[in-house]
LONUBA-405938 format. One line per field, with one value per residue (C-alpha): residue number from 1; residue in one letter; chain; x, y, z. Coordinates in steps of 0.5 Angstrom, whole numbers, plus 2048, in hexadecimal, padded with zeros to 3 digits. Last residue first. Layout:
<atoms>
num = NUM;...
residu = a;...
chaine = A;...
px = X;...
py = Y;...
pz = Z;...
</atoms>
This chain:
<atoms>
num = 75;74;73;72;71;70;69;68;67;66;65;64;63;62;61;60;59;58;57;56;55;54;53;52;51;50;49;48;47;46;45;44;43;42;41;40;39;38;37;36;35;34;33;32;31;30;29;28;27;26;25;24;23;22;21;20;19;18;17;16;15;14;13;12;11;10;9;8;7;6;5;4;3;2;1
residu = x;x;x;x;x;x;x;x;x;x;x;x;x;x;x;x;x;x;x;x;x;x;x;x;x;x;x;x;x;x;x;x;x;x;x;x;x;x;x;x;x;x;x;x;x;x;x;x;x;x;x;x;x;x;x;x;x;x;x;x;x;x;x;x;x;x;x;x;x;x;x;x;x;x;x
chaine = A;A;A;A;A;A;A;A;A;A;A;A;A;A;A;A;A;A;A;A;A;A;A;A;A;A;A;A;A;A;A;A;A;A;A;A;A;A;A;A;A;A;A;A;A;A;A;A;A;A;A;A;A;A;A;A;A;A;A;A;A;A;A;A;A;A;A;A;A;A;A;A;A;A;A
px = 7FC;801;800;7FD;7F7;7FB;801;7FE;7F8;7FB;800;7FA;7F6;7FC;7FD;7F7;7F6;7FD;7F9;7F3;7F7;7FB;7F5;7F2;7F9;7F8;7F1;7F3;7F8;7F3;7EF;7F3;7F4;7FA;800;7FF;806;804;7FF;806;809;804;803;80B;80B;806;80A;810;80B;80E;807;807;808;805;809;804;80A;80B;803;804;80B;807;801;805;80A;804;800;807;808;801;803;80A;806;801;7F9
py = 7D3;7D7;7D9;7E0;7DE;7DB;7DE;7E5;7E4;7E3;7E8;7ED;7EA;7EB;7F3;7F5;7F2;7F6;7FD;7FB;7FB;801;805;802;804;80B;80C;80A;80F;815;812;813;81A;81D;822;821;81F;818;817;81A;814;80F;811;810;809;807;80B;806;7FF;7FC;7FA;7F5;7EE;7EC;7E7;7EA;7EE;7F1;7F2;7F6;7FA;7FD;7FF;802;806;809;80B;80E;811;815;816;81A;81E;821;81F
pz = 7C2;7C5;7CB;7CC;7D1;7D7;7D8;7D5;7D8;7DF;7DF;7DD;7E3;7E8;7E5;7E6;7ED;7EF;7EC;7F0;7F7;7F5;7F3;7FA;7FE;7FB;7FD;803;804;802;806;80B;809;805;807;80E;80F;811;80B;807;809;808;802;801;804;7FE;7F9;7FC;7FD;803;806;80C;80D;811;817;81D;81F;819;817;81F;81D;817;81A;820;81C;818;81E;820;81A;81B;822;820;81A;81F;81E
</atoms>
């Protein structure tokens, strides 16, 4: 697969969630596996390995906030 269809792959997803009023990933070191994906330089599934990190990462931090908001009150 070539450098220019990988972006257009990624264009087109990226131009249909918009289209379909989803908003989609902005997330800089996201944006950056992407582009290295699109250059060759990591897998697919090297990139979704990497989303998947940055999911579980986000997750972590939600339940985190909420047990220090919800837990740590003082008594």
């Amino acid at each position: 697969m070539t450098t220019e269809s990988r972006r257009e792959i990624f264009e087109a997803v990226r131009n249909r969630a918009h289209a379909l009023g989803l908003q989609f990933e902005d997330d800089p070191t996201y944006l950056n596996a992407v582009e290295e994906w699109i250059v060759g330089s990591i897998t697919a599934e090297s990139l979704r390995n990497h989303y998947q990190e940055l999911l579980v990462g986000r997750e972590k931090e939600r339940r985190l906030a909420y047990f220090v908001k919800h837990c740590l009150q003082e008594v």
